[in-house]
N, CA, C and O atoms as a GROMACS GRO file, in nm:
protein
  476
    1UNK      N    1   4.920  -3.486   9.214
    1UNK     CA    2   5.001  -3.574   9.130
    1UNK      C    3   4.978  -3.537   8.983
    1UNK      O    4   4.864  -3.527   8.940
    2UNK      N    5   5.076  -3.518   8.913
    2UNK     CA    6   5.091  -3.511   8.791
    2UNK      C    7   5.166  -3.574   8.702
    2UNK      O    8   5.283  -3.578   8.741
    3UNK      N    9   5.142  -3.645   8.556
    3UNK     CA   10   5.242  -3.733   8.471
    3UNK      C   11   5.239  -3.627   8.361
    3UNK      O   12   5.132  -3.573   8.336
    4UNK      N   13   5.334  -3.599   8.303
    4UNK     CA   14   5.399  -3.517   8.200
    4UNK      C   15   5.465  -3.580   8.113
    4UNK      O   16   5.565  -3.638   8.156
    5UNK      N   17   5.438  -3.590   7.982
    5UNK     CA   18   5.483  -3.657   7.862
    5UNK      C   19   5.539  -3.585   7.782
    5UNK      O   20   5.490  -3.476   7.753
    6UNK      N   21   5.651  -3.626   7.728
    6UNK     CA   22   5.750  -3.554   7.596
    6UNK      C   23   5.774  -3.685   7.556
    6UNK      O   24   5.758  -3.789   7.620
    7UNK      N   25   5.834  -3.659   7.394
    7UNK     CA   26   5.913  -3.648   7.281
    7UNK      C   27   5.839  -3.699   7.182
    7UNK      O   28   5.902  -3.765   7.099
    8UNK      N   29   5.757  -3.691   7.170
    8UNK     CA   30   5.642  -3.672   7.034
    8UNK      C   31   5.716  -3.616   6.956
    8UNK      O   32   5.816  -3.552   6.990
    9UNK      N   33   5.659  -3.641   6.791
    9UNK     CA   34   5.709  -3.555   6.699
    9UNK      C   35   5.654  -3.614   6.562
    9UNK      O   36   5.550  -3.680   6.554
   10UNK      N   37   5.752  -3.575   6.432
   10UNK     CA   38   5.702  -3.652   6.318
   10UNK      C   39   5.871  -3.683   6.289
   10UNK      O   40   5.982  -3.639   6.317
   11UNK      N   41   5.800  -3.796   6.208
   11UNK     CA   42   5.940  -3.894   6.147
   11UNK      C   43   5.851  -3.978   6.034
   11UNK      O   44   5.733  -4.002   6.004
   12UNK      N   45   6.013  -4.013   5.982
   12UNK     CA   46   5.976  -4.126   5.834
   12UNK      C   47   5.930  -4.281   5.868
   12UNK      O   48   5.972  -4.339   5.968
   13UNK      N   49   5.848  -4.335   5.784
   13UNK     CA   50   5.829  -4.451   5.880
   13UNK      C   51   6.002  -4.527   5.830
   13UNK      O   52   6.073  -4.518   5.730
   14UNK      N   53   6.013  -4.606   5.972
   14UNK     CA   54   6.111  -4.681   5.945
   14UNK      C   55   6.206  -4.598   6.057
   14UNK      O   56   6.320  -4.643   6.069
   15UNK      N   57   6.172  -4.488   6.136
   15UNK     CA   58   6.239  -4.423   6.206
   15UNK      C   59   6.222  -4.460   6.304
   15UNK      O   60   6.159  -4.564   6.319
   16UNK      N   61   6.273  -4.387   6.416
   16UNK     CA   62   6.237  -4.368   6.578
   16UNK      C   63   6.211  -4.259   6.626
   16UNK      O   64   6.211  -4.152   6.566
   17UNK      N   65   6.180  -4.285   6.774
   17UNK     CA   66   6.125  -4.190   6.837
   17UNK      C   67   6.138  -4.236   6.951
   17UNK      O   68   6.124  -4.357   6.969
   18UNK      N   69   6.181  -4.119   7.091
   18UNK     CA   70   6.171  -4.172   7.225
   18UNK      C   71   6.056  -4.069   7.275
   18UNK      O   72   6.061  -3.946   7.268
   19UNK      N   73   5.895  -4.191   7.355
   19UNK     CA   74   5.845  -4.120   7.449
   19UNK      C   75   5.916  -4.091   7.586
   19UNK      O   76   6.003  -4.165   7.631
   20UNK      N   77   5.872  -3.978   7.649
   20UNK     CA   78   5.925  -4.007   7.825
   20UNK      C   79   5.784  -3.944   7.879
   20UNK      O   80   5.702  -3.875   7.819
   21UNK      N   81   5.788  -3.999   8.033
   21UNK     CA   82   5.691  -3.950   8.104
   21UNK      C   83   5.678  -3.912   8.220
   21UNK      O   84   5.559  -3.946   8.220
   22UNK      N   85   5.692  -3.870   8.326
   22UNK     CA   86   5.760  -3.797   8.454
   22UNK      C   87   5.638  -3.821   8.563
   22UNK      O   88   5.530  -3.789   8.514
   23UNK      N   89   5.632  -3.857   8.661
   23UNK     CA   90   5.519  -3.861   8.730
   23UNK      C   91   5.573  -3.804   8.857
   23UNK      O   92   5.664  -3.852   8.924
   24UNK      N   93   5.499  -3.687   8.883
   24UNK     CA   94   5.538  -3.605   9.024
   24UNK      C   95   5.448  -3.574   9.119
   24UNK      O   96   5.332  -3.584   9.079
   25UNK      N   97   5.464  -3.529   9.272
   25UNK     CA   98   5.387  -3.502   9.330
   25UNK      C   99   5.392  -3.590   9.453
   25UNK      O  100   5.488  -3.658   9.488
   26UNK      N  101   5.268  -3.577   9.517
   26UNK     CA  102   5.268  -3.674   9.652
   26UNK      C  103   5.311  -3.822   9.643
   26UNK      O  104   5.236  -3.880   9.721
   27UNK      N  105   5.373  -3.888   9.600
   27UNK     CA  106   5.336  -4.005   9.531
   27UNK      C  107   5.378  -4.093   9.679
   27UNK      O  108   5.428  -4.045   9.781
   28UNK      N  109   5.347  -4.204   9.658
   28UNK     CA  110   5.370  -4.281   9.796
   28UNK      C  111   5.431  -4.428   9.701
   28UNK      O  112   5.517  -4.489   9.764
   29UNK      N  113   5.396  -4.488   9.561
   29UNK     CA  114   5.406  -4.577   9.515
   29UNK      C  115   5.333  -4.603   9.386
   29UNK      O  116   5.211  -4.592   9.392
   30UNK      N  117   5.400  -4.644   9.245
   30UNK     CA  118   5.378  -4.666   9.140
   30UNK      C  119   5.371  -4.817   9.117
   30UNK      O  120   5.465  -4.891   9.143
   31UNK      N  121   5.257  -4.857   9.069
   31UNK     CA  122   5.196  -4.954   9.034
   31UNK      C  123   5.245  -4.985   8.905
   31UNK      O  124   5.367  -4.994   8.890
   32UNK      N  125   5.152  -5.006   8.786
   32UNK     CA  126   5.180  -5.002   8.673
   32UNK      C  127   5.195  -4.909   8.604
   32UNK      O  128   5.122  -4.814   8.634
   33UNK      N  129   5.286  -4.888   8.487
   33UNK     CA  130   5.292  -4.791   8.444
   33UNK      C  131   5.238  -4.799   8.240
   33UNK      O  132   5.223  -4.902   8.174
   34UNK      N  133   5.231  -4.730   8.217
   34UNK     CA  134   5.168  -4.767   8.066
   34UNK      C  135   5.183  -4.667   7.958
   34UNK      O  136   5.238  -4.557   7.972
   35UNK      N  137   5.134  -4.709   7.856
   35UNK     CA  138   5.116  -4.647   7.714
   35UNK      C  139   5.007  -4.667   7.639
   35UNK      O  140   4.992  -4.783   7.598
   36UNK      N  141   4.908  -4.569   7.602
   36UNK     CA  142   4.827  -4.546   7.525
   36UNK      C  143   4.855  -4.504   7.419
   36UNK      O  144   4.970  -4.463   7.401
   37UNK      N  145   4.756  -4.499   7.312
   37UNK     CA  146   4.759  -4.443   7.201
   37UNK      C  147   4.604  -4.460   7.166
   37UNK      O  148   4.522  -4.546   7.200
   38UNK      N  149   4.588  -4.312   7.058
   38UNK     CA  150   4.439  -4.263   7.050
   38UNK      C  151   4.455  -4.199   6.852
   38UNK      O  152   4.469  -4.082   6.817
   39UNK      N  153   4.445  -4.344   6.744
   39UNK     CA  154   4.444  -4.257   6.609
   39UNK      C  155   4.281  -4.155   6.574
   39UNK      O  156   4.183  -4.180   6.644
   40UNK      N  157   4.275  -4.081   6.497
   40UNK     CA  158   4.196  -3.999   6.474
   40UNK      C  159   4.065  -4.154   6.430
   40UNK      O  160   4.070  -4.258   6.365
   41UNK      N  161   3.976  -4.089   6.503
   41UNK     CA  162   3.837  -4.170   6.467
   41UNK      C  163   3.793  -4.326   6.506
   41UNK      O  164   3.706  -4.407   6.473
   42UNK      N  165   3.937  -4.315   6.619
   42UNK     CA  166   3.961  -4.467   6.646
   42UNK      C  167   3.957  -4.468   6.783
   42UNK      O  168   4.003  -4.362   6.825
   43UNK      N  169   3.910  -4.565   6.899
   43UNK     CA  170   3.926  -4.531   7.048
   43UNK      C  171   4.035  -4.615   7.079
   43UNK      O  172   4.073  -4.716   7.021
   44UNK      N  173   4.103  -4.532   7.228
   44UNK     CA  174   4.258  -4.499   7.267
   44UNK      C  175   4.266  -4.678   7.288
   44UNK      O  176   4.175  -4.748   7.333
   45UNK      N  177   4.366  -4.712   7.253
   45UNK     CA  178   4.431  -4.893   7.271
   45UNK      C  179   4.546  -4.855   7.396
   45UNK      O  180   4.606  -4.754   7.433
   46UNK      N  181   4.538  -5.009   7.440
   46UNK     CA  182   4.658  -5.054   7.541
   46UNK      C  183   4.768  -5.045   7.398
   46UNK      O  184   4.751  -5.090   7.285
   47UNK      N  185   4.896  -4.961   7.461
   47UNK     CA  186   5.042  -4.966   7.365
   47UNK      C  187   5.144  -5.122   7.437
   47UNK      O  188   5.189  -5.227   7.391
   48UNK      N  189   5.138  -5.041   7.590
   48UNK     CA  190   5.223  -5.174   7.649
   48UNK      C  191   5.252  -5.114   7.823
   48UNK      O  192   5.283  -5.000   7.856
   49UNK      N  193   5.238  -5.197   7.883
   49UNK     CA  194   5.243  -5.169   8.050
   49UNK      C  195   5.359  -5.226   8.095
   49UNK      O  196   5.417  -5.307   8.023
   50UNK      N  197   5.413  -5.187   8.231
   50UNK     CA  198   5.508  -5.186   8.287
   50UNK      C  199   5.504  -5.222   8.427
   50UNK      O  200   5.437  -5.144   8.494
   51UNK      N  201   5.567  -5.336   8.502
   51UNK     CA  202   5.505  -5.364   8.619
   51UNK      C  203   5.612  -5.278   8.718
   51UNK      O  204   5.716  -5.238   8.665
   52UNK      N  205   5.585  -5.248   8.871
   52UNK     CA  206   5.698  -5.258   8.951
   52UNK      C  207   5.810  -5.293   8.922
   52UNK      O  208   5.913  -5.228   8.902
   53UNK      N  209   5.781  -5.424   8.918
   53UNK     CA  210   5.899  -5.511   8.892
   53UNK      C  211   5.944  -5.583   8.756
   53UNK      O  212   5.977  -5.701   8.753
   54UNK      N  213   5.941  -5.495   8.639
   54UNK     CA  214   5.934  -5.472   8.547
   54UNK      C  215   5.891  -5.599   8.442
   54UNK      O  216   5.951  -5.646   8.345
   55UNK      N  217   5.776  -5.628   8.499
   55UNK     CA  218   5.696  -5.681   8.387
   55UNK      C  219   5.613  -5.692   8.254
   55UNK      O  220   5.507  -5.754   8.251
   56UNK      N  221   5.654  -5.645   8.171
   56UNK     CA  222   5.595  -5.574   8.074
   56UNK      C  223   5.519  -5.683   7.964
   56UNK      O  224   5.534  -5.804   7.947
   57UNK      N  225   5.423  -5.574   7.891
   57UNK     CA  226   5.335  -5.621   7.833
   57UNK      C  227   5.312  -5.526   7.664
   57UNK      O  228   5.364  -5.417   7.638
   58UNK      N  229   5.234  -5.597   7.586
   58UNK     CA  230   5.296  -5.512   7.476
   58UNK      C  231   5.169  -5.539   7.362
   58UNK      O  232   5.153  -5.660   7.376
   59UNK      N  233   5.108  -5.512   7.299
   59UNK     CA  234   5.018  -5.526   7.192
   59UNK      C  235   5.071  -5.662   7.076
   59UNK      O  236   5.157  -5.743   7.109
   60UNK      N  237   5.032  -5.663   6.999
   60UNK     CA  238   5.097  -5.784   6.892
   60UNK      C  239   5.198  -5.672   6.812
   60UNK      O  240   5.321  -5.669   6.814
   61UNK      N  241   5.087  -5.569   6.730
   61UNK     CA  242   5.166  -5.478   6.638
   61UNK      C  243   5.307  -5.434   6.701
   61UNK      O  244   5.399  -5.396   6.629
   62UNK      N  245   5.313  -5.439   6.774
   62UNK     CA  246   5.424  -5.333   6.825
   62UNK      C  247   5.522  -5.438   6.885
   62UNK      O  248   5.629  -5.381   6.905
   63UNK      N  249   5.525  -5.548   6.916
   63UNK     CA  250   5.603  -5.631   6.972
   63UNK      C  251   5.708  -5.659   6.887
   63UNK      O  252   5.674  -5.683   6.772
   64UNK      N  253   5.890  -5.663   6.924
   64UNK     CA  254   5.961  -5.670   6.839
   64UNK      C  255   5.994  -5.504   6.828
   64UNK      O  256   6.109  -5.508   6.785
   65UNK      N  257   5.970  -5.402   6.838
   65UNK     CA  258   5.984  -5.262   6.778
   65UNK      C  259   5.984  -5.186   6.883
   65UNK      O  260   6.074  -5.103   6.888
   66UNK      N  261   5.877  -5.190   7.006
   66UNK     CA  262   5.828  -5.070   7.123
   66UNK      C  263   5.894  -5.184   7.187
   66UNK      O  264   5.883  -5.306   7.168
   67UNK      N  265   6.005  -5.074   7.311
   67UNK     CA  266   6.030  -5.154   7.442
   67UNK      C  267   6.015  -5.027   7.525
   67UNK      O  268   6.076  -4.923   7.500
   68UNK      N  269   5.921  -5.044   7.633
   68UNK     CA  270   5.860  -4.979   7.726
   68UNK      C  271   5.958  -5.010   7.875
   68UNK      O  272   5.990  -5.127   7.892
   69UNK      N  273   5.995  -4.930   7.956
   69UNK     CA  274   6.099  -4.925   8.052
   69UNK      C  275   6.050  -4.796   8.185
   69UNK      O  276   5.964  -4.708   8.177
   70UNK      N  277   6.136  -4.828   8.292
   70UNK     CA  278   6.095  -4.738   8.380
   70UNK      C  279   6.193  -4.720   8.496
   70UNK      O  280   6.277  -4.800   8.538
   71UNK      N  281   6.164  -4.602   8.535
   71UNK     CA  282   6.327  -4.574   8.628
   71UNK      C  283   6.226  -4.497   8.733
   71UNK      O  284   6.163  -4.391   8.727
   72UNK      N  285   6.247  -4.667   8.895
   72UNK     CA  286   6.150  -4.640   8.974
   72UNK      C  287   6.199  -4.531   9.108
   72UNK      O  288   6.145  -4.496   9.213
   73UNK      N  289   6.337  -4.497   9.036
   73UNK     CA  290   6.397  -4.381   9.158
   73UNK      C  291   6.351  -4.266   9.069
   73UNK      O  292   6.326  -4.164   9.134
   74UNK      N  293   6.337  -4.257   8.962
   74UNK     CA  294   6.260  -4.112   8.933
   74UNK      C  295   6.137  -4.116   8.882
   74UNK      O  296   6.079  -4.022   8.828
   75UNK      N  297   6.107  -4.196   8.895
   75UNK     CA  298   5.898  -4.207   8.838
   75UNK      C  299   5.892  -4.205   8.686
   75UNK      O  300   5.791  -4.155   8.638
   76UNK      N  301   5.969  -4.245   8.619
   76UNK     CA  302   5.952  -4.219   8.517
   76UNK      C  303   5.917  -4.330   8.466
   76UNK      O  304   5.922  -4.435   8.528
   77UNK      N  305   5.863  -4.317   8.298
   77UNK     CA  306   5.822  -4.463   8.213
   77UNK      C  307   5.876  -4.375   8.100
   77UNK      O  308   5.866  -4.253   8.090
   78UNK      N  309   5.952  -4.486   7.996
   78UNK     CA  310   5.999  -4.427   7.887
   78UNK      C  311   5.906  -4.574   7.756
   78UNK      O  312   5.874  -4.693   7.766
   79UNK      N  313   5.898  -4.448   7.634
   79UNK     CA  314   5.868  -4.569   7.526
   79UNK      C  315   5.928  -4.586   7.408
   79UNK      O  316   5.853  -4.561   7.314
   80UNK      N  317   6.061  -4.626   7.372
   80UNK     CA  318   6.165  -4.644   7.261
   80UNK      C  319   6.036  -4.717   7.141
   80UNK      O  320   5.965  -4.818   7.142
   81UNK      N  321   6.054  -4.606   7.052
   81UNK     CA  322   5.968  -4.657   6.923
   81UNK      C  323   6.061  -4.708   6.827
   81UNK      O  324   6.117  -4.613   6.771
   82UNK      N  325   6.090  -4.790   6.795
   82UNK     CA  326   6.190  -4.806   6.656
   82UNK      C  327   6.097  -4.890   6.505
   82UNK      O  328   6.002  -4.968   6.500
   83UNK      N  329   6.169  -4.836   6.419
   83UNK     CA  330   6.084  -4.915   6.287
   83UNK      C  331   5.922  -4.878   6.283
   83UNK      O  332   5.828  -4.955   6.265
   84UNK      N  333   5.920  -4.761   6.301
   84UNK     CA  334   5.789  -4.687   6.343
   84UNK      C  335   5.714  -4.676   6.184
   84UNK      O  336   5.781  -4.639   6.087
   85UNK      N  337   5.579  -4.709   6.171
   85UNK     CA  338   5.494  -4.756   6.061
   85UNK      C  339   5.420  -4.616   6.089
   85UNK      O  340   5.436  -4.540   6.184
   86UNK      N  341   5.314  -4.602   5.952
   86UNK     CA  342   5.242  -4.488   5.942
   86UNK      C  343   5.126  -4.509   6.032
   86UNK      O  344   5.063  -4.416   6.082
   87UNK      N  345   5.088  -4.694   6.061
   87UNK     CA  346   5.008  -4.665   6.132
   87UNK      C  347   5.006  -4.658   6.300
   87UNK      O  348   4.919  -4.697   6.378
   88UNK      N  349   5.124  -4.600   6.323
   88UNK     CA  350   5.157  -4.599   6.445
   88UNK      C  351   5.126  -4.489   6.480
   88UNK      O  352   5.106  -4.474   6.601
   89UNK      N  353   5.108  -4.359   6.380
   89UNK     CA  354   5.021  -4.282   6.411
   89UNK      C  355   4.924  -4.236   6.498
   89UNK      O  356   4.807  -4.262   6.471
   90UNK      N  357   4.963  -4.147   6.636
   90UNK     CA  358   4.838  -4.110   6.756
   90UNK      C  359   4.885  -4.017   6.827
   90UNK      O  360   4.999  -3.973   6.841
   91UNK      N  361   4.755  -3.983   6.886
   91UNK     CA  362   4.888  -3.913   7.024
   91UNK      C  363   4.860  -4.026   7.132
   91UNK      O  364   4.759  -4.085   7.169
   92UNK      N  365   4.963  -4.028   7.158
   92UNK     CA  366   5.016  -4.142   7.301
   92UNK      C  367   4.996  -4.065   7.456
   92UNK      O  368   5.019  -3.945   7.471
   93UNK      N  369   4.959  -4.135   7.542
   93UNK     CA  370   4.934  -4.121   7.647
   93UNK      C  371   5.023  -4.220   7.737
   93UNK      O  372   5.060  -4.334   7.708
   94UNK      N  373   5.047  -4.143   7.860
   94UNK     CA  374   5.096  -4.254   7.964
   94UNK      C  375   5.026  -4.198   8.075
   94UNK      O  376   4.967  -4.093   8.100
   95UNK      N  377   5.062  -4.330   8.144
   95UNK     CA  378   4.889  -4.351   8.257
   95UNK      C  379   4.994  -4.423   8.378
   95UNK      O  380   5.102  -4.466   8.338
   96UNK      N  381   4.966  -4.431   8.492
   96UNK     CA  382   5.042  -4.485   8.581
   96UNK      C  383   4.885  -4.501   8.683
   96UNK      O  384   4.784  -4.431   8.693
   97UNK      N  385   4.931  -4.629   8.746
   97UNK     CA  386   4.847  -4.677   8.874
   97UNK      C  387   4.927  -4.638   8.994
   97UNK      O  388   5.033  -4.687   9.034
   98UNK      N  389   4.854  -4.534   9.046
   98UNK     CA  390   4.977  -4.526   9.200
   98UNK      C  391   4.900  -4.481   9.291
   98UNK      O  392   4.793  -4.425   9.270
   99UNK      N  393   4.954  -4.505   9.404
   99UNK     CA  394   4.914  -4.525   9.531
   99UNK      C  395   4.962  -4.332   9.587
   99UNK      O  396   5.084  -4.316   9.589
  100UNK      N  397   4.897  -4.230   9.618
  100UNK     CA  398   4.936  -4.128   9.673
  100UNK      C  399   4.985  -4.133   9.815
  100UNK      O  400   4.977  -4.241   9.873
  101UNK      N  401   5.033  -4.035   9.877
  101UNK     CA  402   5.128  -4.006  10.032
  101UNK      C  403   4.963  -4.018  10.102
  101UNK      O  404   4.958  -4.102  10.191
  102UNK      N  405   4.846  -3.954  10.076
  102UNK     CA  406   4.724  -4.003  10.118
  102UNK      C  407   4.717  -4.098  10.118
  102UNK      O  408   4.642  -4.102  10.216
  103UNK      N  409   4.731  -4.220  10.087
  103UNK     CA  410   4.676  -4.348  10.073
  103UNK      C  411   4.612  -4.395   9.970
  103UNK      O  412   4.592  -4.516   9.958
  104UNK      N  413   4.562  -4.284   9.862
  104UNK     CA  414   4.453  -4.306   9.768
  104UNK      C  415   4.484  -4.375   9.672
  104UNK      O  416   4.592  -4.336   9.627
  105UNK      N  417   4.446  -4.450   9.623
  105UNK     CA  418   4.505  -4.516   9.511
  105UNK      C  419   4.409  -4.501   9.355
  105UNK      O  420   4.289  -4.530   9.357
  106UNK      N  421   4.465  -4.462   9.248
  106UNK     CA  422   4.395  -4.388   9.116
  106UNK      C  423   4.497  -4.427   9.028
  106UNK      O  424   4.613  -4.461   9.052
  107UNK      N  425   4.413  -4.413   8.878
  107UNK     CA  426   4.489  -4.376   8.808
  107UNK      C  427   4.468  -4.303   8.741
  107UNK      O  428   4.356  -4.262   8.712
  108UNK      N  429   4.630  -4.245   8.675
  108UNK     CA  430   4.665  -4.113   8.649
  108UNK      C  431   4.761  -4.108   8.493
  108UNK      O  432   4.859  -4.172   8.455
  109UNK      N  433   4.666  -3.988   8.423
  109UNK     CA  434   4.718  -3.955   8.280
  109UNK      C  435   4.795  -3.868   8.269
  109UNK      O  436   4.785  -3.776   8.350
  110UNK      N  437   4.892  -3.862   8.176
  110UNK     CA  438   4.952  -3.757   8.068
  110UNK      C  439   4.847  -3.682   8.000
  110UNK      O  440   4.725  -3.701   7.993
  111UNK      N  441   4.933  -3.580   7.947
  111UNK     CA  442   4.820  -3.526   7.844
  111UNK      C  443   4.820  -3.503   7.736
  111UNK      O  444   4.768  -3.405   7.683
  112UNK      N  445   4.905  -3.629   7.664
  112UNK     CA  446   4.940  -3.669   7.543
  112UNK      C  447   5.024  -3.587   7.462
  112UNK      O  448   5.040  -3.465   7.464
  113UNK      N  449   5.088  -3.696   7.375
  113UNK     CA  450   5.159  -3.618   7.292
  113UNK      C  451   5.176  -3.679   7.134
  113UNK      O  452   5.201  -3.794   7.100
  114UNK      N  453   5.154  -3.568   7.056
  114UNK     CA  454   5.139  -3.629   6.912
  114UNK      C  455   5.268  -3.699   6.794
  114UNK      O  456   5.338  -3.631   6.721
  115UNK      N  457   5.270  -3.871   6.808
  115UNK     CA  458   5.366  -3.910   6.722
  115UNK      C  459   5.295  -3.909   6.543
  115UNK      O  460   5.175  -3.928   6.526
  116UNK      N  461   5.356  -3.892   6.464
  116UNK     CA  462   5.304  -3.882   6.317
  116UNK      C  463   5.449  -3.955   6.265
  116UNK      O  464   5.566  -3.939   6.301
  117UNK      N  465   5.390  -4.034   6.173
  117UNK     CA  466   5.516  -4.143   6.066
  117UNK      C  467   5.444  -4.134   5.954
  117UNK      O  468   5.328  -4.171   5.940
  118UNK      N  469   5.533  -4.070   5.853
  118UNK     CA  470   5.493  -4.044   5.725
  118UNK      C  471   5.543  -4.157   5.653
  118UNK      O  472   5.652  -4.214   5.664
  119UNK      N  473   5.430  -4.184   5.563
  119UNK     CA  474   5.534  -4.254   5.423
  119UNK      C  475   5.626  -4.259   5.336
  119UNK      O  476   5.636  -4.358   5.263
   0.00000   0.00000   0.00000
């Protein structure tokens, strides 16, 4: 099993940005799905999670701005950044709880990708 993350980049603050994240492989069933973020010198925070049944969850900062989504016929989790601040600054991670075609149940990272919002 593997999760693969794109669309990192740099932008002005006040911009956007779309994460995506792909989760492939044996999979048998996706649990939650999520968003990290990791600024330089700082340890990685909950961004905002995603249930099955699309329950989502979201930090304070980011509420109003990040809407986190997921498309459970292709494994994916997406993270629409809008009105993006300098300190939104990290590389972001997405993480999914899933159940493998083994039975095993883990969870499983991206391997990040770097958003930057300049002033």
């Amino acid at each position: 099993v593997q999760l693969q993350a794109s669309g990192g980049g740099l932008v002005q603050a006040g911009g956007s940005l779309r994460l995506s994240c792909a989760a492939s492989g044996s999979i048998f069933s996706i649990n939650v799905m999520g968003w990290y973020r990791q600024a330089p010198g700082k340890q990685r925070e909950l961004v905002a999670t995603i249930t099955s049944n699309d329950n989502t969850n979201y930090i304070d900062s980011v509420k109003g701005r990040f809407t986190i989504s997921r498309d459970n016929a292709k494994n994916t989790v997406s993270l629409q950044m809008n009105s993006l601040k300098p300190e939104d600054t990290a590389v972001y991670y997405c993480n999914a709880d899933l159940t493998a075609v083994s039975g095993r149940r883990r969870t499983y990272w991206g391997q990040g990708t770097q958003v930057t919002v300049s002033s």
